[in-house]
C-alpha positions as CSV (number, residue, x, y, z in Angstrom):
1,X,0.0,0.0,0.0
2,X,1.1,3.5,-1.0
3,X,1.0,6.5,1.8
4,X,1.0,10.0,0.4
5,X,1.7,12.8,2.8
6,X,-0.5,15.4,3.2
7,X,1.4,18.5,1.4
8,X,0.1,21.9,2.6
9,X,1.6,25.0,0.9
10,X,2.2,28.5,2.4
11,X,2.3,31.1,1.2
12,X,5.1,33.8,1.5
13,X,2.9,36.1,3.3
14,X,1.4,33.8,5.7
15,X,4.6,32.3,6.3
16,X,6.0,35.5,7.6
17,X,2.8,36.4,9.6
18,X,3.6,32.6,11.5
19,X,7.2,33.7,11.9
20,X,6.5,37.1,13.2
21,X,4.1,35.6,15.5
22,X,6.4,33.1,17.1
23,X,9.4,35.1,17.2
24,X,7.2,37.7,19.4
25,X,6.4,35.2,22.0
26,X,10.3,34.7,22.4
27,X,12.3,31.3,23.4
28,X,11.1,28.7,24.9
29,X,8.7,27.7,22.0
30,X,9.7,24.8,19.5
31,X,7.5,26.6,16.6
32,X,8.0,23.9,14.0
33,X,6.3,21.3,16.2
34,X,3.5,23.5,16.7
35,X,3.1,24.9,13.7
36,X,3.1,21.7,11.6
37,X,0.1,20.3,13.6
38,X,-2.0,23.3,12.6
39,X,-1.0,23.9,9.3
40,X,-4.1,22.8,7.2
41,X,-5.6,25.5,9.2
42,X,-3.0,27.8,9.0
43,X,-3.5,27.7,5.0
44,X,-7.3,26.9,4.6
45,X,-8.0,30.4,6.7
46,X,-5.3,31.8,4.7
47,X,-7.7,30.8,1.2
48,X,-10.2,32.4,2.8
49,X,-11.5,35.8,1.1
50,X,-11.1,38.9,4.0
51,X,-15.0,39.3,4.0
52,X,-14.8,35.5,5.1
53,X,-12.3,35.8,7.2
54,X,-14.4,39.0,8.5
55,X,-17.2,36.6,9.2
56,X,-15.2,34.7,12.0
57,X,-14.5,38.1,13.4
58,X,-10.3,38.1,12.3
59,X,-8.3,39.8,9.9
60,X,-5.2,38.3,7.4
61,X,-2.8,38.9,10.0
62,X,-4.2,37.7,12.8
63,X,-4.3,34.1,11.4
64,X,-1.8,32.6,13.4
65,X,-2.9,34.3,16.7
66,X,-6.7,32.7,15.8
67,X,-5.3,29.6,15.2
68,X,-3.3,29.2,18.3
69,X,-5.6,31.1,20.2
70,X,-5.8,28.1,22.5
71,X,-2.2,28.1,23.5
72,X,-0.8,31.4,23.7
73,X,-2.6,34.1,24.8
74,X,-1.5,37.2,22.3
């Protein structure tokens, strides 16, 4: 039996948003292990238009803090 990985693809922007996001919650933080569990969300919220983003009551670059909302408090 063949396994394919699930690929999920960031985009520049996004990428930087996530990057800026971790590096302002300082050390301590292994942001590759966290990100990569959430990155399906990370880039279907990211596809998103920003009136339905504006629906769940975020903007573009607060993905990442909506999407680890649960862990960090930002």
């Amino acid at each position: 039996m063949q396994h394919v990985a699930n690929i999920v693809i960031l985009t520049p922007g996004l990428r930087a948003r996530i990057d800026l996001f971790f590096a302002s919650l300082g050390q301590g933080v292994n942001a590759y292990s966290v990100r990569r569990k959430r990155l399906g969300e990370l880039a279907r919220l990211d596809a998103m238009s920003d009136a339905e983003l504006s629906e769940l009551g975020i903007t573009r670059d607060r993905i990442p803090h909506y999407v680890f909302r649960d862990l960090f408090s930002t």
